[in-house]
C-alpha positions as CSV (number, residue, x, y, z in Angstrom):
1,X,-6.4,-44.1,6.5
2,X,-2.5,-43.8,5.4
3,X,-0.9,-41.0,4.8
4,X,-1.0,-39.1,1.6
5,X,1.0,-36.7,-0.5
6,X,-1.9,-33.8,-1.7
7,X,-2.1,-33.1,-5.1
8,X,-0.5,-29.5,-6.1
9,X,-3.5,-28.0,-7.1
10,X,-5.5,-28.5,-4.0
11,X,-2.4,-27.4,-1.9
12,X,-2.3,-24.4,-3.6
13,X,-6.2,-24.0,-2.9
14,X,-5.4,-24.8,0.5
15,X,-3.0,-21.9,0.6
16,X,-5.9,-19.7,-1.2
17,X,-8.4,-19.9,2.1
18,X,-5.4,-18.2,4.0
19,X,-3.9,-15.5,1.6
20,X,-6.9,-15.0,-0.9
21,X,-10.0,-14.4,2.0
22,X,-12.0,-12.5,-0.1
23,X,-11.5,-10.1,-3.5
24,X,-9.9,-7.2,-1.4
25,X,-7.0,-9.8,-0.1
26,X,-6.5,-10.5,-3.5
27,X,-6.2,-6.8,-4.6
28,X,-3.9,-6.0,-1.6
29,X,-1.3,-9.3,-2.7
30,X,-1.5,-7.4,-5.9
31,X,-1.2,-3.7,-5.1
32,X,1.9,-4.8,-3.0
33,X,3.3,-6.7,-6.0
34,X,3.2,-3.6,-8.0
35,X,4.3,-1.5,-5.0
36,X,7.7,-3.4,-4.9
37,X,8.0,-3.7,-8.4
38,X,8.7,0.3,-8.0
39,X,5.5,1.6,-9.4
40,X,4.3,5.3,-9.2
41,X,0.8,4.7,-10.9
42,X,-1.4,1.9,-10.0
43,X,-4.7,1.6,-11.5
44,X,-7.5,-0.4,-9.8
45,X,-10.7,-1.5,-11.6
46,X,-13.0,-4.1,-9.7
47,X,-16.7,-5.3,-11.2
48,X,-19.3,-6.9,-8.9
49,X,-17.8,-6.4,-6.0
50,X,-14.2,-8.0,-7.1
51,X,-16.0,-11.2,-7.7
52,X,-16.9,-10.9,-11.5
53,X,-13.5,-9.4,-12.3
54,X,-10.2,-7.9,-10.9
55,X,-7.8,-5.7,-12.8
56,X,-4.4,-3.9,-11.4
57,X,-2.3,-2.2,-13.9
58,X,1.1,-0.5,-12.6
59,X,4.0,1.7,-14.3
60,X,6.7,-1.0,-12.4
61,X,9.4,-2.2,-13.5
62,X,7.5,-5.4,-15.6
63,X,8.8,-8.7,-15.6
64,X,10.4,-10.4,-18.9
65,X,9.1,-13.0,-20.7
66,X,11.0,-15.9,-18.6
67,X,10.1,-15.3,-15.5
68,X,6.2,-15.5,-15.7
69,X,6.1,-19.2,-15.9
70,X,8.4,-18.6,-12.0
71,X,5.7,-15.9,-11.3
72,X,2.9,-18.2,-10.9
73,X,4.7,-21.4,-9.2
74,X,4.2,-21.3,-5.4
75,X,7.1,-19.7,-2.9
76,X,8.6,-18.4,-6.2
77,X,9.6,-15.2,-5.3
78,X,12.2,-12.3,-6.8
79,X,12.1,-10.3,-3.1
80,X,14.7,-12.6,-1.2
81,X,17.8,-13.0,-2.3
82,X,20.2,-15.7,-1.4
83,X,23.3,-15.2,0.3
84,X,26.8,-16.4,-0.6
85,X,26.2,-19.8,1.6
86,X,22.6,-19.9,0.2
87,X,20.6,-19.5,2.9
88,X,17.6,-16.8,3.2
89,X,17.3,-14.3,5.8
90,X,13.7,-14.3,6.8
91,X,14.5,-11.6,9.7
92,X,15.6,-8.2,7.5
93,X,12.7,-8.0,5.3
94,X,12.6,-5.1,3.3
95,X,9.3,-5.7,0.6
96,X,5.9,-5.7,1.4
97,X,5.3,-9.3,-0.4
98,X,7.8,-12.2,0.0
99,X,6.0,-15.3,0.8
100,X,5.5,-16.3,-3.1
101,X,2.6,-17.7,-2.5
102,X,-0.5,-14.9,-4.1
103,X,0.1,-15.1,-8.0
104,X,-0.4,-18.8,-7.4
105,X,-3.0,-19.1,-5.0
106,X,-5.2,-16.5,-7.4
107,X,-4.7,-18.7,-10.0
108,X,-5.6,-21.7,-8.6
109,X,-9.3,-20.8,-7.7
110,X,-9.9,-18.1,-10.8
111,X,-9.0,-17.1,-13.9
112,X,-5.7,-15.2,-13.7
113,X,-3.9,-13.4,-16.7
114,X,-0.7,-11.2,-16.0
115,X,0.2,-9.3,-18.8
116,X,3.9,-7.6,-18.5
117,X,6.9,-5.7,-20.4
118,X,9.7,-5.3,-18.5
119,X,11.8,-1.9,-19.0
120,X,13.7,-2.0,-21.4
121,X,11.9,-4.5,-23.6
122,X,10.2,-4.3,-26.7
123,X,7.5,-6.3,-26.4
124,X,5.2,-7.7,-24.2
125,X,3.8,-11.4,-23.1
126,X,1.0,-12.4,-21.0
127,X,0.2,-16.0,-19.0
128,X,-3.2,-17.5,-18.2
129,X,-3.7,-19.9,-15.0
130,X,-7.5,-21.1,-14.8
131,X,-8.1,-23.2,-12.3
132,X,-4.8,-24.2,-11.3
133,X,-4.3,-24.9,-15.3
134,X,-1.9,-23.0,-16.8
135,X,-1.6,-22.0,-20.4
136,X,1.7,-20.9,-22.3
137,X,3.2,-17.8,-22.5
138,X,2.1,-15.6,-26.0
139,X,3.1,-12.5,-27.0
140,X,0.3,-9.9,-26.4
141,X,-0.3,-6.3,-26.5
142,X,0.3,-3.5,-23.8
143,X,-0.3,0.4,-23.2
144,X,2.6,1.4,-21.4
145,X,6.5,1.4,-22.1
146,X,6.9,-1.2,-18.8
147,X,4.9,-1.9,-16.2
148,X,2.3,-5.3,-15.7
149,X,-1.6,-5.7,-16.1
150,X,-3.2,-8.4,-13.4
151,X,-6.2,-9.6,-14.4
152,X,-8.6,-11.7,-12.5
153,X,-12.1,-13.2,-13.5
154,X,-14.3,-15.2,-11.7
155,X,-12.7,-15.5,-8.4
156,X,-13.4,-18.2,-6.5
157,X,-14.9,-19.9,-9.8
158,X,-12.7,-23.5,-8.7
159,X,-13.8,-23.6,-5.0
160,X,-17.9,-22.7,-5.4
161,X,-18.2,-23.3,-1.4
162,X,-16.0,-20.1,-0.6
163,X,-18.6,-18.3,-2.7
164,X,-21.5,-19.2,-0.1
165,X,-19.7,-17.5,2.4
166,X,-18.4,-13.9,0.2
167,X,-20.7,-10.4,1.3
168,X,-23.1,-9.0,-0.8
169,X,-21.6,-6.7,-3.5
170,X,-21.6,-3.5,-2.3
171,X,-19.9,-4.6,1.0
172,X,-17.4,-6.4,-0.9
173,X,-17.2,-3.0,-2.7
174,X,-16.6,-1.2,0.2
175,X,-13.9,-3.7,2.0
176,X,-12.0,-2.7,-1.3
177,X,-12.2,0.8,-1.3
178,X,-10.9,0.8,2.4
179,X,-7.9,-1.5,1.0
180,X,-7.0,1.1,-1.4
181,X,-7.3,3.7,1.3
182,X,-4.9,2.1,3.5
183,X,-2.7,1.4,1.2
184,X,-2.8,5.0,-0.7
185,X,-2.2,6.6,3.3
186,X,1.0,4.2,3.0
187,X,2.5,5.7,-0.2
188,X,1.9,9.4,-0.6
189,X,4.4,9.3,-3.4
190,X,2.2,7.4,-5.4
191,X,-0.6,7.5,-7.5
192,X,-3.9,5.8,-6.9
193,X,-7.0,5.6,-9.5
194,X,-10.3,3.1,-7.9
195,X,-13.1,2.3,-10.6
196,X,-15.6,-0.2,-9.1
197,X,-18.5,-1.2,-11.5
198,X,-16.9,1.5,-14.2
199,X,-17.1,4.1,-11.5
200,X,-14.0,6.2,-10.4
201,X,-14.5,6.6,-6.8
202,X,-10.8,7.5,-6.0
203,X,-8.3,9.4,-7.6
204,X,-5.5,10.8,-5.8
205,X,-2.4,12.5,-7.3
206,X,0.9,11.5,-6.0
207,X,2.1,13.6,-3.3
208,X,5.4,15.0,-2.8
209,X,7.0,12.6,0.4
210,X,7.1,14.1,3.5
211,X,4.8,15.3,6.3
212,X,3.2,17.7,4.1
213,X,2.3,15.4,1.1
214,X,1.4,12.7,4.1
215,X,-0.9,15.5,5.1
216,X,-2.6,15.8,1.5
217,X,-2.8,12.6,1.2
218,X,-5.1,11.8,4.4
219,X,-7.1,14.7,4.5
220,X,-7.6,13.4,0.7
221,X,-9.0,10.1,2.3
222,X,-10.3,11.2,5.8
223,X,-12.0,14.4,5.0
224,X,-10.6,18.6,5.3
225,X,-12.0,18.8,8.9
226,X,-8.7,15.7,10.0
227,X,-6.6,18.2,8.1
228,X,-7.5,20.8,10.3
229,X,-7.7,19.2,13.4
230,X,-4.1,17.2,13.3
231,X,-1.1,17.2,15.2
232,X,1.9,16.7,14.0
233,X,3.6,13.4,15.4
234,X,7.3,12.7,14.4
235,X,9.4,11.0,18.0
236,X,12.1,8.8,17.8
237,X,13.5,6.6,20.3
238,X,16.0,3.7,20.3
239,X,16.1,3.9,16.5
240,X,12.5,3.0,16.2
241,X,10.3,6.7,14.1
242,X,7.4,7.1,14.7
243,X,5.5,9.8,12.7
244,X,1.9,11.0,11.2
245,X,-0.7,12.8,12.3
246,X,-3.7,12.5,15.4
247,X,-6.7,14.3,16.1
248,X,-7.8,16.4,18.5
249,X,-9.6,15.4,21.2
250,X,-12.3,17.5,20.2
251,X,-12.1,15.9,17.2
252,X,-13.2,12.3,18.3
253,X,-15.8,9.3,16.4
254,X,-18.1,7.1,18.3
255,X,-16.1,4.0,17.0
256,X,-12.6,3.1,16.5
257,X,-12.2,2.2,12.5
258,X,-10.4,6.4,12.0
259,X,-7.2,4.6,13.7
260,X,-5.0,3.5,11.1
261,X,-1.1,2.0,12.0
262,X,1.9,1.3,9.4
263,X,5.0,-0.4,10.0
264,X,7.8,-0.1,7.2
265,X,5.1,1.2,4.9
266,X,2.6,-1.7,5.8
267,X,-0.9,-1.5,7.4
268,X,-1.6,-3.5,10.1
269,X,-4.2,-3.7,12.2
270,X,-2.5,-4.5,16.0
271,X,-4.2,-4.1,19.4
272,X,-0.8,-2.8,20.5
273,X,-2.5,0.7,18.1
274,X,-5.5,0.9,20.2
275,X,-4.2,0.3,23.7
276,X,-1.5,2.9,23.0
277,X,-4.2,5.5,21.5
278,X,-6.6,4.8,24.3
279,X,-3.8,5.0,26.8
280,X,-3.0,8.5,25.5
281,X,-6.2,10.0,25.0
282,X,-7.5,8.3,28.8
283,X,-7.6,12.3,30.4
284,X,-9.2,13.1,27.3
285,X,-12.3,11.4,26.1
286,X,-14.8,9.2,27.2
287,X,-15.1,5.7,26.9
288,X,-17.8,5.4,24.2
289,X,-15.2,8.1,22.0
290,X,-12.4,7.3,20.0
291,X,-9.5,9.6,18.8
292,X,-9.1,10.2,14.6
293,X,-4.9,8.9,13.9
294,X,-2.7,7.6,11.5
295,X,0.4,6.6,12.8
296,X,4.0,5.4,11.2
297,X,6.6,3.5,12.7
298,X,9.9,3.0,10.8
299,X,12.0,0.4,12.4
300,X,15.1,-1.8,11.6
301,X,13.2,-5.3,9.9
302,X,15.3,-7.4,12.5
303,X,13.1,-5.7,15.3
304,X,9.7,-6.5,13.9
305,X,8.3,-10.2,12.8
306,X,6.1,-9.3,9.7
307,X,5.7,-13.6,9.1
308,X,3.6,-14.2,11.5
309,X,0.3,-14.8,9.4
310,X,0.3,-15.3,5.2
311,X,-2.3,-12.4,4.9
312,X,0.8,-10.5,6.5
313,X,-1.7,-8.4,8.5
314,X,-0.2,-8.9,11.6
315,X,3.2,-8.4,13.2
316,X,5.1,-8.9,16.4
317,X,7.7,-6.2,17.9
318,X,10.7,-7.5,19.7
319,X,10.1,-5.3,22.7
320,X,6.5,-4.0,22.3
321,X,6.6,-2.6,25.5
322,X,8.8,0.2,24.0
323,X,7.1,0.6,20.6
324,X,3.8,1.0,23.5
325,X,5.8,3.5,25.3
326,X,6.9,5.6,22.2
327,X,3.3,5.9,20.6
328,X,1.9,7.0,23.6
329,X,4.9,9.6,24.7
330,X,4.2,11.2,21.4
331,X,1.0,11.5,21.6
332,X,0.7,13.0,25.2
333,X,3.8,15.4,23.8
334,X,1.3,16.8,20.3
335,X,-1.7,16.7,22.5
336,X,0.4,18.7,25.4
337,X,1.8,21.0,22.7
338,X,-1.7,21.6,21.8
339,X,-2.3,23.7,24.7
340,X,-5.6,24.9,24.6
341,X,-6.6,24.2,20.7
342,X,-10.2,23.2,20.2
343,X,-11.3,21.7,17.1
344,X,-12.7,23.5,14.1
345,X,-15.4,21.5,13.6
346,X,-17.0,22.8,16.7
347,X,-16.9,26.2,15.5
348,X,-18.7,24.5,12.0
349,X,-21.6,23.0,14.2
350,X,-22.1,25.7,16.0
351,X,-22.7,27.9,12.3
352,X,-25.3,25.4,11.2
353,X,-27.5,26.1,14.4
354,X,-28.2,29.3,13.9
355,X,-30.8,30.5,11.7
356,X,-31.8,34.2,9.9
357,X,-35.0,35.9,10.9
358,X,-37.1,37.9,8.3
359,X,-36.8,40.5,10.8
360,X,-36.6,41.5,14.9
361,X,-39.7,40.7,17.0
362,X,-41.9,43.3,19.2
363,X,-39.7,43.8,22.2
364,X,-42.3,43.0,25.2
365,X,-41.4,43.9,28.7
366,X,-42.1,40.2,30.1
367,X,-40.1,38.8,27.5
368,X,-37.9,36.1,29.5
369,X,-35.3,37.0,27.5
370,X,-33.7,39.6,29.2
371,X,-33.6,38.1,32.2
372,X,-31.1,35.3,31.2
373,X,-28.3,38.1,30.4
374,X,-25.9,38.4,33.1
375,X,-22.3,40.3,33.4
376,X,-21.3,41.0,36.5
377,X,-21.7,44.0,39.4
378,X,-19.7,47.3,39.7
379,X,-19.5,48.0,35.9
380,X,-21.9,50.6,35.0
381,X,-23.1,52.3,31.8
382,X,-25.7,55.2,31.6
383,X,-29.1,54.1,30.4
384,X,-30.5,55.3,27.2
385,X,-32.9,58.3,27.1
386,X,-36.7,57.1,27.9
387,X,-38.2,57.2,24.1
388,X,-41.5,55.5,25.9
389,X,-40.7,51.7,25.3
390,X,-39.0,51.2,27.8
391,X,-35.1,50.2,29.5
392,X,-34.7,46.7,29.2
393,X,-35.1,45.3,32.8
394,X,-31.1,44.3,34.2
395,X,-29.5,46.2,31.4
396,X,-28.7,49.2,34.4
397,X,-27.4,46.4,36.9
398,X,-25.3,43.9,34.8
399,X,-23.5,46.0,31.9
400,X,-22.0,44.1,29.1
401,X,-19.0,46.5,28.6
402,X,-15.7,46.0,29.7
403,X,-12.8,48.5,28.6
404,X,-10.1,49.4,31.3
405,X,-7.5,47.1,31.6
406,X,-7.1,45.1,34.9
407,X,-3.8,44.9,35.7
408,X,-4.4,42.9,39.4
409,X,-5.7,39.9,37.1
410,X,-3.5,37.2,35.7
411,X,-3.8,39.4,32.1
412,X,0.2,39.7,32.7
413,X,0.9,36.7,33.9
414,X,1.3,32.9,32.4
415,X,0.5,34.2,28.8
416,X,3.6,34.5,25.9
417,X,2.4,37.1,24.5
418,X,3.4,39.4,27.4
419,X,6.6,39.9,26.5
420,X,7.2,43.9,27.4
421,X,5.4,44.2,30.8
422,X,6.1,47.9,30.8
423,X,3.9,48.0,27.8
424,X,0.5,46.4,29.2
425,X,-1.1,44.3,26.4
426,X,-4.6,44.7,25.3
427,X,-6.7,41.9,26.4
428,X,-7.8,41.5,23.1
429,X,-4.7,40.2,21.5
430,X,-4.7,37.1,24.7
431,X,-5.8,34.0,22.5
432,X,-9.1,33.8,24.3
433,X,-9.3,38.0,24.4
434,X,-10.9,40.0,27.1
435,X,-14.2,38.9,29.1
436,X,-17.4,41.1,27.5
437,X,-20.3,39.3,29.3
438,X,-21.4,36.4,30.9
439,X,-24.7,34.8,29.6
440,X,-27.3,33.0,32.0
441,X,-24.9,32.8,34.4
442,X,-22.7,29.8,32.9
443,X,-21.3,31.1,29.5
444,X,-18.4,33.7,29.3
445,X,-18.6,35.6,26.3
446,X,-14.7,37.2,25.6
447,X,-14.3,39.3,22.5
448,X,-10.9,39.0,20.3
449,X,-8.9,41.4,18.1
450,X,-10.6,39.1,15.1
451,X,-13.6,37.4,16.2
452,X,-15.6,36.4,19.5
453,X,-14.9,33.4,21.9
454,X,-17.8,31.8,24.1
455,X,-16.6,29.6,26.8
456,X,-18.7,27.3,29.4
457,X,-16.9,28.5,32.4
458,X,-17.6,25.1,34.4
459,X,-16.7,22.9,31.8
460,X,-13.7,25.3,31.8
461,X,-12.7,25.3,35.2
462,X,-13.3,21.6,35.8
463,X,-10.5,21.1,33.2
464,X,-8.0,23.9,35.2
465,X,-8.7,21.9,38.2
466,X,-8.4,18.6,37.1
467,X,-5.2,19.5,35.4
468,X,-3.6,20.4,38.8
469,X,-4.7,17.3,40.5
470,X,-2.7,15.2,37.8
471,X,0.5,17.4,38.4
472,X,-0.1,17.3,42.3
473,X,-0.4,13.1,41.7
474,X,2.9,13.2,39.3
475,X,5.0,15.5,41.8
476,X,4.7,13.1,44.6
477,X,3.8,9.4,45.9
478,X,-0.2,8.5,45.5
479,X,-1.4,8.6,49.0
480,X,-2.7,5.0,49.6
481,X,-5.0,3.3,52.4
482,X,-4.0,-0.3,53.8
483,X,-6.9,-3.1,53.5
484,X,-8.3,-3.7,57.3
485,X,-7.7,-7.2,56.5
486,X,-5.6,-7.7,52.8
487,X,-7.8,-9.5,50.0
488,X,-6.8,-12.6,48.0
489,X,-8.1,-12.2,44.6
490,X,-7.6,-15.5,42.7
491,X,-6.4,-15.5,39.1
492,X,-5.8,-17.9,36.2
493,X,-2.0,-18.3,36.8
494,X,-0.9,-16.6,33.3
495,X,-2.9,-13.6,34.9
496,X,-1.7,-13.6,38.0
497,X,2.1,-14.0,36.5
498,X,1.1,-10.8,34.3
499,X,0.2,-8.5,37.6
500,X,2.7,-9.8,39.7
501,X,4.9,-9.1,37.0
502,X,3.9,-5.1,37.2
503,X,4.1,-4.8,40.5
504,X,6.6,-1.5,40.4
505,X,4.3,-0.1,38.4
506,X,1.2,-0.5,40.4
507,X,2.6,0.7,43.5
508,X,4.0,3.9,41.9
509,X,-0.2,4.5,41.3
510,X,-0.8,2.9,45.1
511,X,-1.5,-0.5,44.6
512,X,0.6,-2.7,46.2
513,X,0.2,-6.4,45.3
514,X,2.2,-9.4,46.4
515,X,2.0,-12.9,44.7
516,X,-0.5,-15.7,46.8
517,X,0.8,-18.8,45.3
518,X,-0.2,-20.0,42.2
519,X,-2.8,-18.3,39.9
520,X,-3.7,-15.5,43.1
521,X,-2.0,-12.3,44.5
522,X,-2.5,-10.3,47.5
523,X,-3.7,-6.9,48.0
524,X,-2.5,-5.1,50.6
525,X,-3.3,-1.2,50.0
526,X,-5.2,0.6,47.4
527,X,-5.1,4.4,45.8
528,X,-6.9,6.4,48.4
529,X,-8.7,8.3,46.2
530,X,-10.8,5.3,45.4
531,X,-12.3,5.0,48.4
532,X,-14.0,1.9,49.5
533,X,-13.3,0.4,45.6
534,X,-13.8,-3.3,45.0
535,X,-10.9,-4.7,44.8
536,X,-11.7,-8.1,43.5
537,X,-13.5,-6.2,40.2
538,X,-10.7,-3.6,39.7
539,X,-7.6,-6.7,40.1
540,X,-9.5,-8.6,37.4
541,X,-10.1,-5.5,35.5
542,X,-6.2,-5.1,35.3
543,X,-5.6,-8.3,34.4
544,X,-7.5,-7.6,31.5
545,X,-5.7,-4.7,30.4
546,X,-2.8,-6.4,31.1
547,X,-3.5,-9.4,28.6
548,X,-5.3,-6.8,25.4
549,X,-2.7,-3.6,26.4
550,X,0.1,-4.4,27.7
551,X,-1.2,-1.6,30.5
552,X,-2.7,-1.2,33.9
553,X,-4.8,0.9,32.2
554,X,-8.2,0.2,34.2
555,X,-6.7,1.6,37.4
556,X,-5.2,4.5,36.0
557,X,-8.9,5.5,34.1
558,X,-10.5,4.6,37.7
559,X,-7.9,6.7,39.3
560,X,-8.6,9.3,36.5
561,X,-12.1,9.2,37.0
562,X,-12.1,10.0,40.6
563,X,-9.6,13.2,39.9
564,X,-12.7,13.8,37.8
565,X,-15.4,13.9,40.0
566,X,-13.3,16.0,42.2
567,X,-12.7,18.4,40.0
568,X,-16.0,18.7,38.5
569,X,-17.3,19.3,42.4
570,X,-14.5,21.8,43.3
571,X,-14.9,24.0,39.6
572,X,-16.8,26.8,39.6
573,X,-20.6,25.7,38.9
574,X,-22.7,26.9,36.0
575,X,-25.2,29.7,37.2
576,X,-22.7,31.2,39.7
577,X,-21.9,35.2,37.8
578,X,-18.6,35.8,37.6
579,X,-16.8,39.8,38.0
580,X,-14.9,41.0,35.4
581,X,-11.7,40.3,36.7
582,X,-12.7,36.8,37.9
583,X,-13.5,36.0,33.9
584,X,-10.3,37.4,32.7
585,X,-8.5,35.6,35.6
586,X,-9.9,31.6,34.2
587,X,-8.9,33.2,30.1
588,X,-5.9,33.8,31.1
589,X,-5.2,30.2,33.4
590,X,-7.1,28.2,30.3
591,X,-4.4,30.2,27.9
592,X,-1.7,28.1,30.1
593,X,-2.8,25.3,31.0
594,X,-2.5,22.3,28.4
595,X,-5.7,20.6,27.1
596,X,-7.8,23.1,28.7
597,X,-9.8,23.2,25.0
598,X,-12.1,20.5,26.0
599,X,-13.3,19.1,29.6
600,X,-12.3,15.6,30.8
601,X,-15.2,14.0,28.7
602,X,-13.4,15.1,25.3
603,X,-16.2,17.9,24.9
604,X,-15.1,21.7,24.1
605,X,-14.7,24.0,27.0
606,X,-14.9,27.0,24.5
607,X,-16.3,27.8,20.8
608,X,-14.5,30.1,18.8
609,X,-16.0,32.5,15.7
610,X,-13.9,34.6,13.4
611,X,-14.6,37.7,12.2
612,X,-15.3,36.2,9.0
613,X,-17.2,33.6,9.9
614,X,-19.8,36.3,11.7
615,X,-20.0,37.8,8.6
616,X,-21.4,35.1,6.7
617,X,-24.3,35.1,9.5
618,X,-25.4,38.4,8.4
619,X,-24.4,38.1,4.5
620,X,-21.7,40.3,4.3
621,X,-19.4,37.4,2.9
């Protein structure tokens, strides 16, 4: 068969299957269209899942009546500019759209109308492609002062195969609406309206720019309970930003689709996001939890490679070792900042359980009840006068009150809010307050100057503990065991070039590796805290990570994971009571110690309940 020039029209449909996938590609080539044309209003309307018809209207800055015929010719673009010799620098781009090729590729497999005035001019003109066909330019009418209307019907209409493989409706619906979302998180200075089946399911305002508007604008997308449970993130490093805001560990979803990453204003999806957040939140959370985030990076064009794919969802860093290194720096830096900061949302669940009585129940004298409260020995308060029912049996021996100050605990110590020491300070005003009880010999229940704190005292400690290991491991060398007889673990050789080419920074975490000839390496010595580990599994492991991350990051969870059985055996165990001064003493250590708000697992160590939120219980609010 020779060799044959295609047709234009099938080219462009060609070009379709890769920039027009389904109808949200098509509304993202167009939201980014009116995004560099400088618009601060973009409306969205989208029937039948995007199928039936398409319609993006903008405030921009319109185009004039000669340049729509450009506007729908393939790799016609007005976002790269020439320079003086002619040529195109394809390696300092500044728009989110460049390629030239979505105007035409919509129009060669729908119906496509673009309606338009530019600023300035007193009237408007539209152009129809159907098909490929296109139609002449004609005056026609238009709302707004400038601005362009993008209207699309029928997609997919000239290629009837590409239908067979669309979504139903409502998940075409949906891919949409998390388009939008992206986008909106992108642009906080501008405003979004999303009608699907004549149905306004977004509207967001435009926010003022900045980290506070950013902040409006996600908790406007992601719900009030990310608003209050973000931290701040805003590093810099090499010239490369990074900003936005991440959960709390507390704050965590069983799947990974909360994780949101923009470059230059873009979305992209990268694994370079979820290595770094996974990295960063290892002491953290479990493996089947995911942290909340949406991250920023602001970088100089020449660094990053946004052409790599025409749906331009993917890009490369020049050094994404560093861009790896900065996202998880900051991270470790809001999350250590955090200190011991739970999330609100456990406070919220905890509400929900309980539930009002009509009114108290007959106290009975075998009630099991009063046997599960606990405090602790040597605190005594006088029993109430006999009035025939009875003293509640343990009330005498374990009394719930606690008022003297203890100054041989830690109350003075480690805490920033003991800033006079000649002036003791009332436990109360400590963040986590002063120990009132313990409760079935596992929960510590401290009372604050405005509400009550309950914390699991093992859960607690495990974290105090565990916390100290990793600053014992940091402060010196890992203490590693040599193999009785050094194991060849044989590779695929790109593998093999990956971990010999970390060696450095396995040994600092007490591997030491050597290269075995091609496509194998040589282990000499593991981390002694593994144990007897098996080495062939955890090599092969890391040359996983290696390939997806970037990261030894299997060896540093294994590692992780054995700090964490340790602590969890050398913590205090639930059902062991506590004296008064013991319970104030672990307050006060979880007040300075970072992350001490949840365990190693991601779950809280402590609940907190405000004054107000008591009140509510018992209908006073």
């Amino acid at each position: 068969m020779p060799i044959r020039r295609l047709p234009p029209e099938t080219v462009n449909r060609i070009a379709a299957g890769e920039v027009v996938e389904r109808p949200s590609s098509a509304i993202k080539e167009l939201v980014e269209n009116a995004l560099d044309a400088g618009a601060r209003r973009i409306e969205i309307q989208a029937d039948g899942g995007g199928l039936s018809r398409i319609l993006i209207a903008d405030d921009g800055k319109g185009m004039p009546v000669e340049e729509l015929p450009l506007a729908i010719e393939r790799h016609a673009t007005s976002k790269l500019e020439p320079d003086d010799a002619g040529d195109v620098d394809l390696l300092r781009i500044n728009t989110l759209g460049f390629r030239g090729e979505a105007l035409p590729s919509i129009g060669s497999v729908a119906r496509l109308t673009i309606t338009s005035r530019a600023r300035d001019a007193s009237d408007a003109w539209s152009i129809t492609v159907e098909g490929g066909d296109q139609h002449p330019t004609a005056p026609a009418a238009f709302p707004g002062p400038h601005g362009a209307r993008v209207e699309v019907r029928d997609l997919f209409y000239a290629t009837p195969a590409r239908l067979k493989f669309m979504k139903s409706e409502r998940s075409e619906a949906m891919a949409i609406s998390e388009e939008i979302k992206r986008q909106a998180m992108a642009h906080e200075g501008v405003a979004f309206t999303l009608d699907l089946d004549g149905r306004t399911t977004l509207r967001l305002p435009a926010e003022h720019p900045g980290d506070e508007g950013r902040l409006k604008r996600l908790a406007a997308l992601l719900g009030r309970d990310f608003e209050a449970n973000a931290l701040l993130i805003d590093q810099s490093r090499d010239g490369i930003r990074l900003s936005g805001y991440a959960g709390l560990p507390t704050y965590s979803r069983g799947n990974a689709q909360h994780q949101y990453l923009f470059v230059n204003g873009r979305p992209v999806r990268d694994r370079l996001l979820q290595g770094a957040l996974r990295g960063a939140y290892a002491d953290f959370l479990a493996r089947d939890r995911h942290p909340a985030a949406a991250l920023f990076i602001d970088i100089d064009p020449l660094f990053v490679d946004v052409n790599v794919h025409p749906a331009k969802a993917e890009v490369r860093f020049r050094d994404p070792a560093m861009v790896r290194g900065l996202i998880v720096g900051a991270l470790r830096h809001a999350l250590a900042a955090a200190g011991h900061r739970a999330s609100t949302t456990v406070a919220a669940n905890v509400l929900e359980g309980f539930t009002a009585h009509a009114g108290p129940a007959a106290y009975s004298p075998s009630s099991p009840s009063a046997s599960g409260f606990s405090g602790w020995t040597g605190w005594t308060s006088s029993p109430a006068p006999a009035t025939g029912t009875g003293v509640l049996p343990g009330l005498n021996e374990r009394s719930v009150r606690v008022e003297s100050f203890e100054p041989n605990t830690l109350a003075t110590l480690h805490s920033p809010l003991a800033t006079d020491t000649s002036q003791p300070l009332d436990l109360v005003d400590y963040p986590l307050g002063a120990a009132r009880a313990q409760l079935h010999g596992t929960y510590i229940v401290a009372q604050t100057r405005d509400g009550l704190v309950v914390v699991d005292q093992h859960a607690a400690h495990e974290r105090l503990v565990y916390e100290r290991m990793k600053a014992q491991m940091a402060g010196g060398a890992v203490t590693r065991q040599a193999l009785l007889t050094p194991e060849v673990v044989e590779l695929d050789p790109a593998e093999a070039d990956r971990v010999v080419a970390r060696i450095d920074e396995l040994a600092e975490l007490g591997l030491i590796v050597e290269p075995f000839g091609g496509g194998a390496v040589l282990v000499r010595e593991t981390p002694a805290l593994l144990g007897d580990t098996d080495v062939q599994g955890l090599i092969r492991d890391i040359a996983d990570d290696l390939a997806e991350h970037g990261a030894a990051l299997s060896l540093k969870e294994r590692m992780a994971e054995v700090c964490g059985t340790m602590a969890c055996h050398g913590s205090v165990r639930a059902g062991r009571v506590l004296s008064a001064p013991e319970m104030n003493a672990l307050l006060r250590q979880m007040e300075a110690t970072p992350h001490s708000g949840q365990c190693n697992h991601g779950r809280p160590t402590y609940v907190e309940l405000k004054l107000h939120d008591l009140e509510k219980l018992f209908g006073r609010r």
